[in-house]
C-alpha positions in Angstrom: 128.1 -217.2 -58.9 126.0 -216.8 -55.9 122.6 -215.6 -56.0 123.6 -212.3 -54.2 125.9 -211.6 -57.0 123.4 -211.9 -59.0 120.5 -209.9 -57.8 121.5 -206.0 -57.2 118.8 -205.8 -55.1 120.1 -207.6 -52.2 123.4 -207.0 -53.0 122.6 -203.1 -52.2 120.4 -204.5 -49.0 123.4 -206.7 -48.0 125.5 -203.6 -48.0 123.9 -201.3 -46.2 123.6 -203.7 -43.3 127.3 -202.1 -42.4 125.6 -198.7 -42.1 122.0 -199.5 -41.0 123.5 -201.7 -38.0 125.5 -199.0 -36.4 123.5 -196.2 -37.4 120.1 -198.3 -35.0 122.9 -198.6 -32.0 124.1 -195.1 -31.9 120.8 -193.5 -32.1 119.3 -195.9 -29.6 122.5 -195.1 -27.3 121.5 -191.4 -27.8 117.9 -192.0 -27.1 119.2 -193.9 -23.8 121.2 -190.8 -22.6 119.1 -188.0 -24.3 116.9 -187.8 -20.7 119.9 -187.3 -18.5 121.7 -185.2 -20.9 118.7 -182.6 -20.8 118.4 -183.1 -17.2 121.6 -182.3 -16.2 122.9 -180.1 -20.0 125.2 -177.8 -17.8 127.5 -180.9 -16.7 130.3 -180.8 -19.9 130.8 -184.5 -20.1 127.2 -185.4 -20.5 126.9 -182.5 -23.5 130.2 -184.5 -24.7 129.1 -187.4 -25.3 125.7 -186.3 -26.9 128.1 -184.7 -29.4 129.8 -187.6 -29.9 126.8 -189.6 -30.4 125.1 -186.9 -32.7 127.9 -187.1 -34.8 128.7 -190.9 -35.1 125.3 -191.6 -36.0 125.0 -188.2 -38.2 128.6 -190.0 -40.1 126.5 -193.7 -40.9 123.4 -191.6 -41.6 125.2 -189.5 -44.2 127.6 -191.9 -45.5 124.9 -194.3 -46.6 124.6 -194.8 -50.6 121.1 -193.4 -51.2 121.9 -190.2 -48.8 125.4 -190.0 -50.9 123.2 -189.9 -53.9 120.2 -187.7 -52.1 122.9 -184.5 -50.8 123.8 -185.0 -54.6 120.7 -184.4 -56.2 119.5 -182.1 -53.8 122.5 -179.8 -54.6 123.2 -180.6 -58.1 127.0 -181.0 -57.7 128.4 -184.3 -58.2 129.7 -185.6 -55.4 128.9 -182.6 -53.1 128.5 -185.6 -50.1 132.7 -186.0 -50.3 133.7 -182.8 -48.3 130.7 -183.5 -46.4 130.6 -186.9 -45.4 135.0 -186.0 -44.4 133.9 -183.4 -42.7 131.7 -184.9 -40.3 134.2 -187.5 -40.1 137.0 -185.3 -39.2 134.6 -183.8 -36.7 133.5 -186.6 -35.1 137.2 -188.0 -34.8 137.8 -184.7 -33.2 135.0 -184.8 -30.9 135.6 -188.1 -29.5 139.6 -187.4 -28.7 138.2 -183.9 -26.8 135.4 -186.0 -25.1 138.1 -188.6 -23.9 140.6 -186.0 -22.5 138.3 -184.1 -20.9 137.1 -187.2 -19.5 140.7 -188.7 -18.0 142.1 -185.2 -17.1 138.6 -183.7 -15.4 136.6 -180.5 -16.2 138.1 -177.9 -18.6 137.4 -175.0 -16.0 139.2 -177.4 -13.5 142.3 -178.4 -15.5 144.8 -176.0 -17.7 146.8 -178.6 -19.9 142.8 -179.4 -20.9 141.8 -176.2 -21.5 145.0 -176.5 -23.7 144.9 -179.1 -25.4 141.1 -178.3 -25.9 142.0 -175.7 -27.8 144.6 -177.4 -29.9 142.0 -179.6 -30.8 139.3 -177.4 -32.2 141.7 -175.4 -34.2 143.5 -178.2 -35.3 140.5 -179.8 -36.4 138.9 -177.0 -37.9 141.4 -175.8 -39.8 141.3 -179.5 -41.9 137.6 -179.1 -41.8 138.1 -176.0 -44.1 141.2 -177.2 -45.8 138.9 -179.9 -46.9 136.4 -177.5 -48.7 138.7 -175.6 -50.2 140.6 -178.6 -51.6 137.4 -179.7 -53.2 136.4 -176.8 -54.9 139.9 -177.2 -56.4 139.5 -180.8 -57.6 137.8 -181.3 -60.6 135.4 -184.2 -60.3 132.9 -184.2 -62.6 131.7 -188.2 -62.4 129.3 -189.5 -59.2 130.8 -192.1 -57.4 128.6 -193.3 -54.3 130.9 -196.1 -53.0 134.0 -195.9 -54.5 134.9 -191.9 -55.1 138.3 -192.7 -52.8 140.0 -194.8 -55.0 138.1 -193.9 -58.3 140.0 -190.0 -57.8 142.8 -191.5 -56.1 145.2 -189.8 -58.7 143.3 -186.9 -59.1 145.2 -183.3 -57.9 143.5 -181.8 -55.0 141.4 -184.9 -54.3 144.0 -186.9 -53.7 145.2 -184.2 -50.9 141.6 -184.3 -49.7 141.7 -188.0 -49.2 144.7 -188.2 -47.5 143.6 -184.9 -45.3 140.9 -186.6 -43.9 142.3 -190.0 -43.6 145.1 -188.7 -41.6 143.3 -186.8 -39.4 141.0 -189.9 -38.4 143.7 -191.7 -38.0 146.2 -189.1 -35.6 143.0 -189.1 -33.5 142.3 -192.5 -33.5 145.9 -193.5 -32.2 145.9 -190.0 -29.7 142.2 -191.7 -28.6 143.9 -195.0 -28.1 147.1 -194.3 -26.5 145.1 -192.2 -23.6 143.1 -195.4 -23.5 145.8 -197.5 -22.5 147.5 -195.3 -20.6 144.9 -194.5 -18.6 143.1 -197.9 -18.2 146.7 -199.1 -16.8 145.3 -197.2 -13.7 144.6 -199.9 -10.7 142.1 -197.8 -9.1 139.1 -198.0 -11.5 136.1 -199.4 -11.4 135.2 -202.1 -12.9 132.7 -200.7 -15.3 135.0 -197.8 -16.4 137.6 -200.6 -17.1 135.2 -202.5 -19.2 134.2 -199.1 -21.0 137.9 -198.5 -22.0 138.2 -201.4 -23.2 135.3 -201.3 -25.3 136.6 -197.6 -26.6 140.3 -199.0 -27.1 138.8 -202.3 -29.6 136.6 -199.6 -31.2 140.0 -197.2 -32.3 141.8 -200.1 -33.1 139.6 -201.0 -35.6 139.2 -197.3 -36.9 142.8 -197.7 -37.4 142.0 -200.6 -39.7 139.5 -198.9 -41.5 142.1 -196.1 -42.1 144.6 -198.9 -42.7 142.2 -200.7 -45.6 141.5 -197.0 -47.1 144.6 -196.2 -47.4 146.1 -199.3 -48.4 143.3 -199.3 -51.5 144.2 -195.7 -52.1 148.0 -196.5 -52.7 147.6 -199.9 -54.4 145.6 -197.4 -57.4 148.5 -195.1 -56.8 151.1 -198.3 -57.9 148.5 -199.0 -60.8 146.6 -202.0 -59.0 142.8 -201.8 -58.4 142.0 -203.8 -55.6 139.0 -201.8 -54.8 137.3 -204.3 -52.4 139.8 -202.9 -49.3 138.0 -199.7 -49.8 134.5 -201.0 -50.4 134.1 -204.4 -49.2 136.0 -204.2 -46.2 136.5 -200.9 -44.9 132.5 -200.6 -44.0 132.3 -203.2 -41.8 134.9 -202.4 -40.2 133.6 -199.0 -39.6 130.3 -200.7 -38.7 131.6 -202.6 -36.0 134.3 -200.0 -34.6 131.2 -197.7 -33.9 129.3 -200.5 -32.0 132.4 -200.9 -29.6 133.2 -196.6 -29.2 128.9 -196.0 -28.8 128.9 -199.6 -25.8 132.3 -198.0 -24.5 130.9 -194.3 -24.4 127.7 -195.5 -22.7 128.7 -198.7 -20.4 130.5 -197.0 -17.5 127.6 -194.3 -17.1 124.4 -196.9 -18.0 126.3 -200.0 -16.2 127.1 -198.0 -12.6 123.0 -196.7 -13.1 122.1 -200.3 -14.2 124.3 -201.5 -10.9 123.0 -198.6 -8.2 119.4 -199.6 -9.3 120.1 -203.5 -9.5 121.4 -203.2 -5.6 118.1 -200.8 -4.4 116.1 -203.6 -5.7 118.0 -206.4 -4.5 118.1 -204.6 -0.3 114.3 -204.1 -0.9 114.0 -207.8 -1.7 116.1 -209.2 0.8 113.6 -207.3 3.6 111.0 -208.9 2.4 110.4 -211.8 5.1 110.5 -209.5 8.0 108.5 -206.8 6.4 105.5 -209.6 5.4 106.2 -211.0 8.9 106.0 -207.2 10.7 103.2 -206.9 8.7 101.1 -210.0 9.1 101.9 -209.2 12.9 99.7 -205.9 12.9 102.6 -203.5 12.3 100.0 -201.3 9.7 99.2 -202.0 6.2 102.8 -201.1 4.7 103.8 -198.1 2.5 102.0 -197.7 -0.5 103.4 -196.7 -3.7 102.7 -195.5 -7.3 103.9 -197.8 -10.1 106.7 -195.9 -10.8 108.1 -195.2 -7.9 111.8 -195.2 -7.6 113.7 -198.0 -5.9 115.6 -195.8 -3.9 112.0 -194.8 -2.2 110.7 -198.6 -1.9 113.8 -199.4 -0.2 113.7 -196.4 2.3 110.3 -196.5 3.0 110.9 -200.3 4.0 113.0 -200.1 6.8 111.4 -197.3 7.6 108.0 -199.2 7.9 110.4 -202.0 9.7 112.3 -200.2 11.9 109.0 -198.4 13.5 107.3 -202.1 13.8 110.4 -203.2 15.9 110.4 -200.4 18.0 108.1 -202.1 20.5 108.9 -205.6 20.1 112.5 -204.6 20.8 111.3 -203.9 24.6 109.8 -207.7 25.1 112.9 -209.3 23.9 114.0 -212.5 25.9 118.0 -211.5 25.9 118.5 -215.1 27.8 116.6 -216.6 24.8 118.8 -215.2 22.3 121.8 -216.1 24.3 120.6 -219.5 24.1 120.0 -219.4 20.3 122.9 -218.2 19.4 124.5 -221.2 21.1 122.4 -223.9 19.9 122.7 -222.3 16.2 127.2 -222.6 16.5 126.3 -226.0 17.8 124.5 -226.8 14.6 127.4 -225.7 12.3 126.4 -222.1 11.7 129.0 -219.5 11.5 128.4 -217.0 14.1 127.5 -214.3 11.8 125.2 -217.0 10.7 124.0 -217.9 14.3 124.3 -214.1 15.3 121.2 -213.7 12.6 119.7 -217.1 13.3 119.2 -215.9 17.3 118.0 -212.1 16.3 115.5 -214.0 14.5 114.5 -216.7 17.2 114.2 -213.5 19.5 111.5 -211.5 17.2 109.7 -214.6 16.5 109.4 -215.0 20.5 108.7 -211.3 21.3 106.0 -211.1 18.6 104.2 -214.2 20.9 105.0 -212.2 23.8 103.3 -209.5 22.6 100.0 -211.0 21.5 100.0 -213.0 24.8 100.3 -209.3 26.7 103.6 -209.7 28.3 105.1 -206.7 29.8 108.0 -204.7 28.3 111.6 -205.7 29.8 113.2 -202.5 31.6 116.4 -202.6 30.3 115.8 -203.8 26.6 118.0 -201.7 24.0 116.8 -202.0 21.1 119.4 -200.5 18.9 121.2 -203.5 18.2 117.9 -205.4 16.5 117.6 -202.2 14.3 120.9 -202.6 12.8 120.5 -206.2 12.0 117.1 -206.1 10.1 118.9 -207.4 6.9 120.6 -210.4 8.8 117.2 -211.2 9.9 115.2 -210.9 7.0 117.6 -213.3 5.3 117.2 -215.6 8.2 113.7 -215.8 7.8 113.6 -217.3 4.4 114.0 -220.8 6.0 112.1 -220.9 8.6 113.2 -224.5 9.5 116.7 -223.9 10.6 114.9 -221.0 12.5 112.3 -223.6 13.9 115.5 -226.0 14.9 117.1 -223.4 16.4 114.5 -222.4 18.8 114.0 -226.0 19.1 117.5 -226.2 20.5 117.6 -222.9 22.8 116.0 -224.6 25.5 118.6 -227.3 25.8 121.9 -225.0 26.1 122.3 -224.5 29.9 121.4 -221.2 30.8 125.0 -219.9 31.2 126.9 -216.3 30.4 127.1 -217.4 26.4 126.7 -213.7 24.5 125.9 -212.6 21.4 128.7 -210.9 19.4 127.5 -207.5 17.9 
């Protein structure tokens, strides 16, 4: 016999692993959302899924042994926590099949089969709520059982209906919640992180289904006079345990991935600038913008090509168009692409007209500096090898000084 067996202690700890687990992700998913869900409380999807997210984590916090056996005590009827822990099950399931309908089929003000089926759903749903109660104060179960009251009273009149009730309304929700899933991630034109979301959501119902599945199967096994109570207890927990993880990454991955991604891709433009702002800079274009720690991306980025765009205002009117012709020629000859060599030359001709401009040369009277100002993001990533720039230039000189143009 292993030592686990053995010491009650860590068999209890090894246990509540299945409810500690899921109960850390779903309030840290909450915790992720709770700042936009304040922000923005009169948008009905975002109170949605902090009602989801109350609720799953309310389920693990509840259905946990010692709060079984606290919402006991604390009422002095033996297992008081049964019509509440369903409950909050039978909520939750409901919750999550509103939140998912309301998400596919858009806002309930918007959309009459949702304001429909809406309110199919909260009557529906609280009707077994109440049916619940009023089957337990009908059942007569005088003995505690923390872990194992659904197939201890499995024979038991007006328990047995309770267990079923709530089992059966998990599980019609579940497989409504999955079916939408599927249907609806059949759809070619979403994104990519709305896909992945589904997904998530439709391995998270499918394994609700099991744990409905195991439940029940334990439930009827006592029914036929068998006890194998470890489908109920044993497996049915972690199942639970891990069909939350998948419905609390599904609920948050398409809104924290596409925030993750718009914030990823500020950064990434600012970055990519960073040559020709250092070079604009070093050149006497001004100090730069200055910013607080904190300041959003979005701001860094804008106040970037702000900052570069004004410094290449007045280098724009000593370009050397022949120059760039020239560049652009020697960089094809040297294997570049042309958008490659397009970039290459625009860099060849700031290089030259910052030189120009410390050595005083006057402005050209028909320079047009719009073009340069569209490409500052072809030239900053030229710049970050100067040596095909330097080989470049190197070459200009040597194409003849023909009618060769830059593409725009």
């Amino acid at each position: 016999m292993s030592t686990l067996a053995l010491d009650p202690s860590a068999l209890l700890g090894h246990l509540y692993i299945s409810f500690w687990v899921p109960t850390a992700l779903l309030t840290a998913a909450l915790l992720l959302k709770l700042p936009t869900i304040v922000r923005l409380w009169r948008d009905p999807l975002l109170r949605a899924v902090g009602g989801v997210l109350v609720l799953a984590t309310a389920v693990f916090v509840f259905c946990m042994p010692s709060m079984i056996v606290w919402l006991n005590r604390l009422t002095g009827v033996a297992n008081f926590a049964a019509p509440w822990c369903y409950s909050l099950i039978t909520a939750n399931s409901g919750a999550c099949l509103l939140f998912i309908v309301t998400w596919r089929d858009g806002l309930p003000e918007r959309s009459a089969r949702t304001r429909r089926t809406t309110r199919w759903v909260v009557s529906v749903y609280s009707g077994v709520i109440a049916l619940l109660w009023v089957l337990f104060l009908l059942a007569d179960v005088p003995v505690e059982r923390v872990r194992d009251l659904d197939t201890y009273y499995a024979r038991t009149p007006f328990m047995c209906e309770e267990i079923l009730l709530y089992l059966l309304a998990h599980a019609v929700a579940c497989a409504l919640s999955l079916r939408l899933i599927r249907d609806w991630a059949g759809d070619r034109g979403l994104d990519a992180w709305l896909r992945w979301g589904l997904r998530l959501l439709g391995g998270g119902y499918a394994l609700s289904l099991l744990y409905d599945g195991a439940k029940l199967g334990a439930v009827v096994a006592r029914w036929c006079g068998r006890s194998p109570d470890w489908l109920s207890t044993n497996l049915a927990p972690p199942v639970a345990s891990l069909a939350a993880i998948l419905l609390a990454a599904g609920f948050i991955l398409p809104h924290a991935g596409q925030a993750l991604h718009d914030r990823l891709r500020l950064r990434l433009a600012h970055h990519r600038l960073g040559p020709l702002y250092r070079l604009l800079r070093d050149a006497g274009g001004g100090p730069g913008p200055r910013f607080a720690l904190r300041a959003p991306a979005g701001l860094r980025l804008t106040r970037r090509e702000t900052f570069i765009r004004d410094a290449l205002l007045p280098l724009a009117r000593r370009l050397d168009a022949g120059l760039e012709r020239r560049a652009y020629a020697a960089a094809v000859s040297l294997g570049h692409d042309p958008a490659r060599a397009r970039a290459l030359a625009a860099a060849v001709g700031v290089l030259d007209a910052i030189e120009r401009g410390r050595g005083g040369a006057a402005p050209a009277a028909d320079a047009d500096p719009s073009a340069l100002l569209r490409r500052i993001g072809e030239i900053s990533g030229a710049l970050r090898r100067r040596r095909e720039v330097a080989a470049v230039r190197v070459l200009a000189d040597a194409v003849p000084r023909s009618g060769v143009r830059v593409p725009e």
